[in-house]
N, CA, C and O atoms as CSV, one atom per row, in Angstrom:
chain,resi,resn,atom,element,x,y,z
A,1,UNK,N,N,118.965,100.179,83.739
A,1,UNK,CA,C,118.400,99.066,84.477
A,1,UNK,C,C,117.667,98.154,83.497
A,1,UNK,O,O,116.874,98.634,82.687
A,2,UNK,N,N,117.913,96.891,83.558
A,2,UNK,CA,C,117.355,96.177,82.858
A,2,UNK,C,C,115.889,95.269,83.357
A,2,UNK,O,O,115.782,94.773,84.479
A,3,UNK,N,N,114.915,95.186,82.375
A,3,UNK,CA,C,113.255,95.226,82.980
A,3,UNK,C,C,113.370,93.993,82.995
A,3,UNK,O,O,114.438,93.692,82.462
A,4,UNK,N,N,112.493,92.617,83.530
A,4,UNK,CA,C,112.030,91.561,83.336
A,4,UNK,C,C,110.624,91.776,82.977
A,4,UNK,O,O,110.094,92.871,82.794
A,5,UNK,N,N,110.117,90.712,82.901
A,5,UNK,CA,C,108.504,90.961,81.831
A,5,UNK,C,C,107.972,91.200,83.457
A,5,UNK,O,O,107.600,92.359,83.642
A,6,UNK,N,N,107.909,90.619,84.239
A,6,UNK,CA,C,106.677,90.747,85.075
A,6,UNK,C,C,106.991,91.940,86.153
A,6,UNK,O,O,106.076,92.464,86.789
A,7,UNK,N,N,108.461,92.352,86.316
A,7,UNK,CA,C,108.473,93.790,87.183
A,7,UNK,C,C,108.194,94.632,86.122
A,7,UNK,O,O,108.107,95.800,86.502
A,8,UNK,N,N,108.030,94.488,84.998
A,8,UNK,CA,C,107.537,96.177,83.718
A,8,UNK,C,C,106.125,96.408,84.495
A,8,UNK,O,O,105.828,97.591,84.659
A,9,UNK,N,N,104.922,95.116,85.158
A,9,UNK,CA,C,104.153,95.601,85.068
A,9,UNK,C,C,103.638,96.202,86.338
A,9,UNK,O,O,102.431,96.254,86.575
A,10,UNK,N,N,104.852,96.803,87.421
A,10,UNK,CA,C,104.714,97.178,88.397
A,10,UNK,C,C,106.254,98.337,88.357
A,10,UNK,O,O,107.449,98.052,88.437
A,11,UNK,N,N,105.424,99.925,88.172
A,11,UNK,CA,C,106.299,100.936,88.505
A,11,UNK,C,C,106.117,101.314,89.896
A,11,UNK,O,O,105.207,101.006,90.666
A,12,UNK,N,N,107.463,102.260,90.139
A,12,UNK,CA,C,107.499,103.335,91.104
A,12,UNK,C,C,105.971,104.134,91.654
A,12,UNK,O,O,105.794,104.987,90.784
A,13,UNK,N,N,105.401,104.192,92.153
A,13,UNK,CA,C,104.073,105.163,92.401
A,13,UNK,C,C,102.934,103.737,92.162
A,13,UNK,O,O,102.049,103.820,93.013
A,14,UNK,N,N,102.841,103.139,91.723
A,14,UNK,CA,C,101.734,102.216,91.819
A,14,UNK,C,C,101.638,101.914,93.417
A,14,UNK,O,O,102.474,101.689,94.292
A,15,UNK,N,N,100.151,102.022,93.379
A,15,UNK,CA,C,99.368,101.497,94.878
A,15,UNK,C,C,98.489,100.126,94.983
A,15,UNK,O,O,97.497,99.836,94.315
A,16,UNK,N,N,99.121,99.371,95.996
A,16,UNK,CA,C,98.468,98.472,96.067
A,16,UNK,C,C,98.012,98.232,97.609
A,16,UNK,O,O,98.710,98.399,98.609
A,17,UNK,N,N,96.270,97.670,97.525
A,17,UNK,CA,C,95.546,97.339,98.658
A,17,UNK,C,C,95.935,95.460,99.258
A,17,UNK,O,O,95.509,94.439,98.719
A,18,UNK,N,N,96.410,95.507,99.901
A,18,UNK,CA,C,95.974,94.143,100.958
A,18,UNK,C,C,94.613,93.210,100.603
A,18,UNK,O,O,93.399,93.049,100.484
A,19,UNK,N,N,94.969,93.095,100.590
A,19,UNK,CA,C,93.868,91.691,99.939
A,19,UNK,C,C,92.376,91.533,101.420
A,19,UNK,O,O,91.194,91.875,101.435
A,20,UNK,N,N,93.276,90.860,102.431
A,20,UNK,CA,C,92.853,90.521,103.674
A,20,UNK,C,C,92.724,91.487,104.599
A,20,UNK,O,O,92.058,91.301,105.617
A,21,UNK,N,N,93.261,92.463,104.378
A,21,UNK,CA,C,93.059,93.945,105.268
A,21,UNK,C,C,92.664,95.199,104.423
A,21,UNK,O,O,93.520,96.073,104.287
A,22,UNK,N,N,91.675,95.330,103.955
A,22,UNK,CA,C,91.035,96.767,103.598
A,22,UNK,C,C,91.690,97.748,103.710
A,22,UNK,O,O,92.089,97.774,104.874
A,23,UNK,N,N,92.190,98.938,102.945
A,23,UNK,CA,C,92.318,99.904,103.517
A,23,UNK,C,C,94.017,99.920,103.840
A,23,UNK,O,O,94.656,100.949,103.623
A,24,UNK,N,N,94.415,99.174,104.164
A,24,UNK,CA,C,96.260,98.965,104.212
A,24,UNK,C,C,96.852,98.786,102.404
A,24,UNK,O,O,97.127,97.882,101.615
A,25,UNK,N,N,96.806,100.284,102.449
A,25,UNK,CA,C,97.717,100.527,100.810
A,25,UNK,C,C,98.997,100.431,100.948
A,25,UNK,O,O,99.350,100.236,102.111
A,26,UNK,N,N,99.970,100.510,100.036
A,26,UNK,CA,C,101.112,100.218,99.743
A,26,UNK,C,C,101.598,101.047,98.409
A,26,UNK,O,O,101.104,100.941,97.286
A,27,UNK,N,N,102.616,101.843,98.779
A,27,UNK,CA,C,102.872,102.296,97.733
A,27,UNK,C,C,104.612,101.678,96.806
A,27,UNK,O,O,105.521,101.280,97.533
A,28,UNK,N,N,104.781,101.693,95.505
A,28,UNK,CA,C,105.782,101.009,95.434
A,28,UNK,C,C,106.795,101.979,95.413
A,28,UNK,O,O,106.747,102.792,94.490
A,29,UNK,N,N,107.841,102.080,96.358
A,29,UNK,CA,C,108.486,103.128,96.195
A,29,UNK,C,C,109.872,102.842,94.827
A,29,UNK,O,O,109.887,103.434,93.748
A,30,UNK,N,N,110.799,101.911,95.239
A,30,UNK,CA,C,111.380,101.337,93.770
A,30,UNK,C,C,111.448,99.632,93.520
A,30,UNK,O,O,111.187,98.736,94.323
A,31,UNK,N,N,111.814,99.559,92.362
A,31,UNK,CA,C,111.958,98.332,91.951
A,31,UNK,C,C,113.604,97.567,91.877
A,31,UNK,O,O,114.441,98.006,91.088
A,32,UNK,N,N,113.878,96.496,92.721
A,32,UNK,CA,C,115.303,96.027,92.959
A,32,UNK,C,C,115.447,94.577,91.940
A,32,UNK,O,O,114.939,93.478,92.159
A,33,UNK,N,N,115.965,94.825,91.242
A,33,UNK,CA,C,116.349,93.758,89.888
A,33,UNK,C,C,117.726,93.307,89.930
A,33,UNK,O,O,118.532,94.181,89.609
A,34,UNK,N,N,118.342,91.880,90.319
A,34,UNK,CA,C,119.537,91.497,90.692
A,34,UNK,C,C,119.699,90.328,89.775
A,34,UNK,O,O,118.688,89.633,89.676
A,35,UNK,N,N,121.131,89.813,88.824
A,35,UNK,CA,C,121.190,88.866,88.151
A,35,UNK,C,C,120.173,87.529,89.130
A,35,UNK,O,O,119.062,87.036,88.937
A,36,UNK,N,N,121.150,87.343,90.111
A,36,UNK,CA,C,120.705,85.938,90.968
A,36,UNK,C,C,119.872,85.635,91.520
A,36,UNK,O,O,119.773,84.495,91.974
A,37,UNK,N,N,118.725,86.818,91.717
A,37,UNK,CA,C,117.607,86.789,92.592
A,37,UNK,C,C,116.366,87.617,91.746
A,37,UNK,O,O,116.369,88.575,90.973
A,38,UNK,N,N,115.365,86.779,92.281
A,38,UNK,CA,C,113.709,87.181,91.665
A,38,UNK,C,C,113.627,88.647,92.525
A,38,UNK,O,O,113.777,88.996,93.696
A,39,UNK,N,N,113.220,89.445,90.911
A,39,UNK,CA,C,112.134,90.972,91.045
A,39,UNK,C,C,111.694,91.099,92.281
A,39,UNK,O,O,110.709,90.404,92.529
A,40,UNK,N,N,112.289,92.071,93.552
A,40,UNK,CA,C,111.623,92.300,94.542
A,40,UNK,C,C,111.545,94.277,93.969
A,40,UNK,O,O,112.104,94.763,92.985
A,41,UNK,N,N,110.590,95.059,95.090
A,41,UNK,CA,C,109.630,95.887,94.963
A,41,UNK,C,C,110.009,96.423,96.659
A,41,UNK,O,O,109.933,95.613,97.583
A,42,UNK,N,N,110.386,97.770,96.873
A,42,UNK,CA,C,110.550,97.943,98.168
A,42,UNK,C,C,108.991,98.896,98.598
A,42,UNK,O,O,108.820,99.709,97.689
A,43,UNK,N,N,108.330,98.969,99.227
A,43,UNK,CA,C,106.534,99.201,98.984
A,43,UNK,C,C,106.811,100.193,100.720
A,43,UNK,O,O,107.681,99.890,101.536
A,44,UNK,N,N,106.098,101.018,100.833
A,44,UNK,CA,C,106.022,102.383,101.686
A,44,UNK,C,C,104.057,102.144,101.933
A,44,UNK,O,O,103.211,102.060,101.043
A,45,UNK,N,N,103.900,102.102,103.106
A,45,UNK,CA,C,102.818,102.036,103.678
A,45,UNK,C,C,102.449,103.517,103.841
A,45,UNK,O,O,102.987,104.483,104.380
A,46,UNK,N,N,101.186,103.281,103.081
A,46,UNK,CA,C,100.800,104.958,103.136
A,46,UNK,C,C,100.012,105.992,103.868
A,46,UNK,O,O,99.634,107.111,103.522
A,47,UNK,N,N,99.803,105.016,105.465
A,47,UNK,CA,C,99.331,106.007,106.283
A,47,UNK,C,C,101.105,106.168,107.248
A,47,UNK,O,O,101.563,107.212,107.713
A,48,UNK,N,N,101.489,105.347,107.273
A,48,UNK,CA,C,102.898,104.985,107.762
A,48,UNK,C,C,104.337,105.326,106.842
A,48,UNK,O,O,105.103,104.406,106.556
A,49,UNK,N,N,104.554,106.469,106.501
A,49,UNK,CA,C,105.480,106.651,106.232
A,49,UNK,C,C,107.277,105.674,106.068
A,49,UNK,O,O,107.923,105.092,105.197
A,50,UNK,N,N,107.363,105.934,107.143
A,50,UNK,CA,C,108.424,105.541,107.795
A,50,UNK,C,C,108.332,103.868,107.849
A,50,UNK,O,O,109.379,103.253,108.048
A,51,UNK,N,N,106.724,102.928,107.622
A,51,UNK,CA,C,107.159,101.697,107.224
A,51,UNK,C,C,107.133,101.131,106.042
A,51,UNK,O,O,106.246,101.146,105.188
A,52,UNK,N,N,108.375,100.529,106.048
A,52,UNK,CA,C,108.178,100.260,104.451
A,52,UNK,C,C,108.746,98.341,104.404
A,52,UNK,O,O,109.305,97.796,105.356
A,53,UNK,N,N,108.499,97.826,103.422
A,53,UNK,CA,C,108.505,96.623,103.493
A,53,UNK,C,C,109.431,96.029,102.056
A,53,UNK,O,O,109.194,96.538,100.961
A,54,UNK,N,N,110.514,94.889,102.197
A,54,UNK,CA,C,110.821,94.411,100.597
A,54,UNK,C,C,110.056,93.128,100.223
A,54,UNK,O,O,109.985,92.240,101.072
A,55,UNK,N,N,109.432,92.945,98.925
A,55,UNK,CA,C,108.393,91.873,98.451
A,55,UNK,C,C,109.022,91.574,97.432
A,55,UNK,O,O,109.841,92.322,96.899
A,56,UNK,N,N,108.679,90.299,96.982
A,56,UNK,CA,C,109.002,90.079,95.827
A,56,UNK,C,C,107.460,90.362,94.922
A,56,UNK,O,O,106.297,90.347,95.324
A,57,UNK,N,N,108.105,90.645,93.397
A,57,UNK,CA,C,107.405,91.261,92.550
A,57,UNK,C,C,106.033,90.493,92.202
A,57,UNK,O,O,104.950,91.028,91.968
A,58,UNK,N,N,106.346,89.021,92.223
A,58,UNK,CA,C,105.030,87.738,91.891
A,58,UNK,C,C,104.307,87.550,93.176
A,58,UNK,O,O,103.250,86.918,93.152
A,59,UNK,N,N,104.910,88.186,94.661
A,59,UNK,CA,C,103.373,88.459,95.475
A,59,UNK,C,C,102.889,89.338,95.562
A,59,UNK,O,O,101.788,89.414,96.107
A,60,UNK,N,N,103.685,90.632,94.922
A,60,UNK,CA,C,102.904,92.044,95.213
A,60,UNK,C,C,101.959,92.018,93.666
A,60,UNK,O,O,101.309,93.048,93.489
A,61,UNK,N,N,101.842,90.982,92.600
A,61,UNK,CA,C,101.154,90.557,91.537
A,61,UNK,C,C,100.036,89.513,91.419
A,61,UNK,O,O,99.289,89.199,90.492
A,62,UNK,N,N,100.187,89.068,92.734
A,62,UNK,CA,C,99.257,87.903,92.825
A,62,UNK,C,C,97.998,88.466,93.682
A,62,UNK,O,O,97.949,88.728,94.884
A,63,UNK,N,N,97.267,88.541,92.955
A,63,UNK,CA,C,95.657,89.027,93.343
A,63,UNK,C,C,95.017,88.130,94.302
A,63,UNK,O,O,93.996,88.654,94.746
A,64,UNK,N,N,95.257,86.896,94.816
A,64,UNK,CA,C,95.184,86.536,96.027
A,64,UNK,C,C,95.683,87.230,97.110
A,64,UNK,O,O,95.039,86.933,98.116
A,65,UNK,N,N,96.994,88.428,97.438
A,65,UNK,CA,C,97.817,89.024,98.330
A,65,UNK,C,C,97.277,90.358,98.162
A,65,UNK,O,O,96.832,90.950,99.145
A,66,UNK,N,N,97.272,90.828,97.144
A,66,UNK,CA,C,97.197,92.511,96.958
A,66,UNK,C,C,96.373,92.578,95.696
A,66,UNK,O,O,96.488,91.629,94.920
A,67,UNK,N,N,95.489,93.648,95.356
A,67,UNK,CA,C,94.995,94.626,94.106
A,67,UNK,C,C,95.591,95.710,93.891
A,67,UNK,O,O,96.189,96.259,94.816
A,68,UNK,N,N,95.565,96.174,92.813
A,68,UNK,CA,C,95.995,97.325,92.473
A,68,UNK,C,C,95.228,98.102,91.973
A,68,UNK,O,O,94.531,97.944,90.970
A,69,UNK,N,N,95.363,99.399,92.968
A,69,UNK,CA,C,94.143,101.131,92.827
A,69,UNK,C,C,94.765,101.461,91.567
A,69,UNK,O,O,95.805,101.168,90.978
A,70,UNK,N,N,93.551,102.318,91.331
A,70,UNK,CA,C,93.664,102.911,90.093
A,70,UNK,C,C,94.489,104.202,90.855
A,70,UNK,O,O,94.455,104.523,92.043
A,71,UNK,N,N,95.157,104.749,89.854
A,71,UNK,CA,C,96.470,106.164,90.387
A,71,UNK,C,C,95.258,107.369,90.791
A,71,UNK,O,O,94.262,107.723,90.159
A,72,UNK,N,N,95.715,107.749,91.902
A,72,UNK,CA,C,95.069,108.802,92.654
A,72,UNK,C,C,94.955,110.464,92.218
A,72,UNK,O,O,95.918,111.230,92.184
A,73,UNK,N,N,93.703,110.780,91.933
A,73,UNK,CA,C,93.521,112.262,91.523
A,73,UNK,C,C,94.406,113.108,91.676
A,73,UNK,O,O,94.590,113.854,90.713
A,74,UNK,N,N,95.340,113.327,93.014
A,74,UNK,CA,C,96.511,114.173,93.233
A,74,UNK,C,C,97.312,113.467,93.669
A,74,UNK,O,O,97.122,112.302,94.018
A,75,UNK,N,N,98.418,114.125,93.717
A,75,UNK,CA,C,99.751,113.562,94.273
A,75,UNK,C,C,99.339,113.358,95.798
A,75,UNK,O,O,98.574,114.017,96.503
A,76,UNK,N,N,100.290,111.941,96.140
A,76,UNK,CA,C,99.807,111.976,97.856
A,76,UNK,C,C,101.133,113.002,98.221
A,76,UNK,O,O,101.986,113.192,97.354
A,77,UNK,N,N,101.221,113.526,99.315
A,77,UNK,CA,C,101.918,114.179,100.156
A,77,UNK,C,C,102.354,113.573,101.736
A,77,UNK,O,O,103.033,114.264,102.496
């Protein structure tokens, strides 16, 4: 798979918080890289399993939309 500069700085397992909603994390489950189309990120809501959402990579990077947690003491389950 080939990286672009700005999806390198968003892997698999990175968590990100909602900006405007507290507490609504996001986990990135993988990263989708296509010649014709901008870095999207398919992201798994982590009290919600089962919802998961596709973003592109420059809003799940833009600190106006989301922050990013520091990686969690244990594995989530």
């Amino acid at each position: 798979m080939r990286r672009l500069g700005k999806s390198a700085a968003l892997q698999p397992g990175d968590r990100l918080e909602k900006v405007d909603f507290p507490g609504s994390i996001w986990i990135v489950a993988r990263l989708i890289e296509t010649r014709h189309q901008l870095p999207h990120a398919v992201v798994v809501y982590q009290k919600i399993r089962s919802e998961t959402r596709m973003l592109a990579v420059s809003t799940l990077l833009n600190e106006g939309f989301y922050r990013r947690l520091a990686a969690p003491l244990a594995p989530i389950s």
